[in-house]
C-alpha positions in Angstrom: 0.0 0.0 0.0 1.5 3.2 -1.0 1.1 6.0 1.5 1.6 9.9 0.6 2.2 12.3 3.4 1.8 15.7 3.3 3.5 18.5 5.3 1.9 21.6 5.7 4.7 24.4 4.9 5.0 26.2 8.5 3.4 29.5 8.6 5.1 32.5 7.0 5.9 35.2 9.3 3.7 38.4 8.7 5.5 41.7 6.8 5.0 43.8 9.9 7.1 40.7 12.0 10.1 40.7 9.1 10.0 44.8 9.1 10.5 44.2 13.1 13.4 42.3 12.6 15.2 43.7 9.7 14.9 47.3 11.8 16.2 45.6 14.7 19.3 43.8 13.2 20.0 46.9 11.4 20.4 49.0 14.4 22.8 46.5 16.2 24.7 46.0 12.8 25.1 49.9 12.4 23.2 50.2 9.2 20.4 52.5 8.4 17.3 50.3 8.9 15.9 52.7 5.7 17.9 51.3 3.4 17.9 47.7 4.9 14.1 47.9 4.5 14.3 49.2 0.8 16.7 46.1 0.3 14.3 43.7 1.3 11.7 45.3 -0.6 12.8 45.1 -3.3 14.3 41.9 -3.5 11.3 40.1 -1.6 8.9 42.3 -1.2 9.4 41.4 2.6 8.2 37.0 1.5 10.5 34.7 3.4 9.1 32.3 0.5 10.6 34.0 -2.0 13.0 31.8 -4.2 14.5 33.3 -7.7 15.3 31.4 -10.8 19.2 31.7 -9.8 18.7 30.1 -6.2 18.4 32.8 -4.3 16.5 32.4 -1.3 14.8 34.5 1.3 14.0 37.9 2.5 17.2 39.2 1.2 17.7 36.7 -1.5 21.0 35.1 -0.3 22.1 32.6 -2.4 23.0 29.9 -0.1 27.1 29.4 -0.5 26.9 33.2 0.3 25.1 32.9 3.4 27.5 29.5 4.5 30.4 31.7 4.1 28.9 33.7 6.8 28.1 30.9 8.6 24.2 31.4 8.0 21.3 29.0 7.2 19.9 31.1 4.2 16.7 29.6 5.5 16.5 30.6 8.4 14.3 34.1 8.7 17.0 34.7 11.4 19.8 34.1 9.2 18.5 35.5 6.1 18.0 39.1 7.6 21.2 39.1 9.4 23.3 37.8 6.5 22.1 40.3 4.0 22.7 43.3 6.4 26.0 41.9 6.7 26.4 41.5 3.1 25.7 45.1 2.4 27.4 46.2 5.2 29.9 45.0 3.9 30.2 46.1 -0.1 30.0 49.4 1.7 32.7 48.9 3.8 34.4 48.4 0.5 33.0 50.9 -1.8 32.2 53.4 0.6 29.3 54.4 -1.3 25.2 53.2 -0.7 25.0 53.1 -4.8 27.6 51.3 -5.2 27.5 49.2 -2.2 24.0 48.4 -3.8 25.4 47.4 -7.1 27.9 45.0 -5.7 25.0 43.6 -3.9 23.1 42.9 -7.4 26.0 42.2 -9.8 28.8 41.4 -7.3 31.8 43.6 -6.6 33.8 42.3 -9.1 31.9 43.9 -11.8 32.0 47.3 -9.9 35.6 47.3 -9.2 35.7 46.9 -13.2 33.7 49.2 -14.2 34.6 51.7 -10.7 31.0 52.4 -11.1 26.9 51.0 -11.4 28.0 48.5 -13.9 25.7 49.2 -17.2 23.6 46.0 -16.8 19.6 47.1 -16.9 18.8 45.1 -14.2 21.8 46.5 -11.8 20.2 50.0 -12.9 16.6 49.4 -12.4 18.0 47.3 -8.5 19.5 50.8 -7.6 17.3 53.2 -8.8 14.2 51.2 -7.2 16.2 51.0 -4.2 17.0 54.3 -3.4 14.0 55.7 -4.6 12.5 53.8 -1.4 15.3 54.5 0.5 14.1 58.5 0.1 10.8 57.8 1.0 11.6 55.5 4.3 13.7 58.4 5.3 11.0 61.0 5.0 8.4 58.9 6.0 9.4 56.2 8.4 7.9 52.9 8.5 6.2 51.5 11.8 8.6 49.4 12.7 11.3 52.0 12.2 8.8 54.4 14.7 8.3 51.9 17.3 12.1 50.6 17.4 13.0 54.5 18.0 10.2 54.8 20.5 11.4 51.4 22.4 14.6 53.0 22.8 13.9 56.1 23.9 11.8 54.7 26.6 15.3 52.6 28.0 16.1 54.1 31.6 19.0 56.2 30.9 22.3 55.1 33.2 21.7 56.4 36.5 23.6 59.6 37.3 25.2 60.9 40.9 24.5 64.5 41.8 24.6 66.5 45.2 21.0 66.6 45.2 20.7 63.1 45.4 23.8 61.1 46.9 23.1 59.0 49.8 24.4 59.8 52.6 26.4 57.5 54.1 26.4 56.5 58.0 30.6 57.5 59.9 30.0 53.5 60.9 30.3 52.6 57.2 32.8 55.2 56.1 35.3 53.3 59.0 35.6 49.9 56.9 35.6 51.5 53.3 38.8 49.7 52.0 41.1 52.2 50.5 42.3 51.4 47.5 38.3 51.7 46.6 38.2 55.2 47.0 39.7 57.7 44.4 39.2 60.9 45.9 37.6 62.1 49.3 36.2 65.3 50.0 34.6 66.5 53.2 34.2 69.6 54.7 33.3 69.9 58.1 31.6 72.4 60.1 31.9 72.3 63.8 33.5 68.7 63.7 30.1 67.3 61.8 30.6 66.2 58.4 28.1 68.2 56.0 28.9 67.4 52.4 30.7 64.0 50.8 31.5 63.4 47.8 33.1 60.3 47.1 34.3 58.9 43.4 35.2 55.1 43.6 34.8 52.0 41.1 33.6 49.8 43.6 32.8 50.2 47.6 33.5 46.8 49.2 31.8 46.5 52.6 
C-alpha cells in the first residue's frame, strides 16, 4: 500500500514581524534600517518564501554558498535578515558608497571594481534606482517598525547619574571599613566637627 504524506509548509511570518526584525538587526549592525528595509523590498517584497530562478532564497535573497560563508542557514528568517545586512554592510565597507554598495549587492563587486562604477547592466540599474527611490521615501516617512524601534529605545532608563541633590548619605559606621584602595578621591568639609557634604568617586565600595 502506498502511502503519501503531506507536510503543511510552517506559517510564513507576517510583513509587519520581518519589518520588526530587519529594523532591529539593522540598528545592532550599524546600518540604516531605511535602506535595509528598501533592500528587502525590493528583493522580496518582505516574502521569506521567496526563491529566484538563480537560487536565491529568502528575505534578502542570499544565495546559499553566500550565506555558508557567513556561517548562516539562508533559511532561516533569522539568518536570512542578518546575513544580508551583513552582506551590504559589507560592499559598503568596501566601496564606501550606498549606490555602489547596492550594485555590488546585485552584480557582485567584481563587476564594480571593473567598471569603478553602477555597472551598465539594466537590471543592476533598475536594482539601484528602485532601491533608493525607497530609500528616500523610508527616510522622509518612516515605517512602523522604524517608529516603534526609536520609541522602544527612547523609553530605555538612561544610566543612573550621581548628583549632590541626590547622593546618599552614608552613615561615619560605614565610612570606617571602606577599603582604601576603593576610593579615588575624598572630599569632606566639616563644620563644627560634623561632616556636612561628601562626595566620594570610587569603582567599587566593598563593605
Amino acid at each position: 500500500m502506498l502511502v503519501l504524506l503531506c507536510v503543511a509548509p510552517a506559517q510564513a511570518a507576517d510583513v509587519n514581524t520581518v519589518k520588526a526584525i530587519i529594523v532591529k538587526h539593522a540598528i545592532e549592525m550599524g546600518v540604516d534600517p531605511a535602506i535595509a528595509l528598501s533592500i528587502a523590498r525590493t528583493e522580496s517584497g518582505f516574502s521569506h518564501n521567496a526563491r529566484s530562478n538563480h537560487g536565491a532564497v529568502g528575505v534578502f535573497q542570499l544565495m546559499p554558498s553566500t550565506a555558508r560563508r557567513m556561517g548562516l542557514n539562508p533559511y532561516s528568517l533569522n539568518d536570512n535578515i542578518k546575513g544580508g545586512i551583513m552582506y551590504y554592510k559589507s560592499m559598503y565597507k568596501m566601496f564606501g558608497s550606498v549606490e555602489l554598495a547596492l550594485a555590488a549587492y546585485n552584480a557582485g563587486p567584481g563587476n564594480v571594481k571593473r567598471y569603478k562604477a553602477v555597472p551598465p547592466y539594466a537590471e543592476t540599474k533598475r536594482f539601484v534606482s528602485k532601491i533608493m527611490k525607497d530609500y528616500n521615501y523610508y527616510k522622509a516617512n518612516p515605517d512602523p517598525a522604524m517608529i516603534n524601534a526609536k520609541a522602544a529605545a527612547a523609553k530605555k532608563p538612561a544610566a543612573a547619574t550621581v548628583t549632590t541633590a541626590n547622593k546618599p548619605k552614608i552613615p561615619a559606621a560605614t565610612l570606617e571599613i571602606v577599603k582604601a584602595k576603593d576610593v579615588h578621591a575624598v572630599k569632606v568639609e566639616v563644620v563644627d566637627e560634623t561632616p556636612i557634604d561628601l562626595e566620594i568617586e570610587a569603582t567599587s565600595l566593598a563593605i
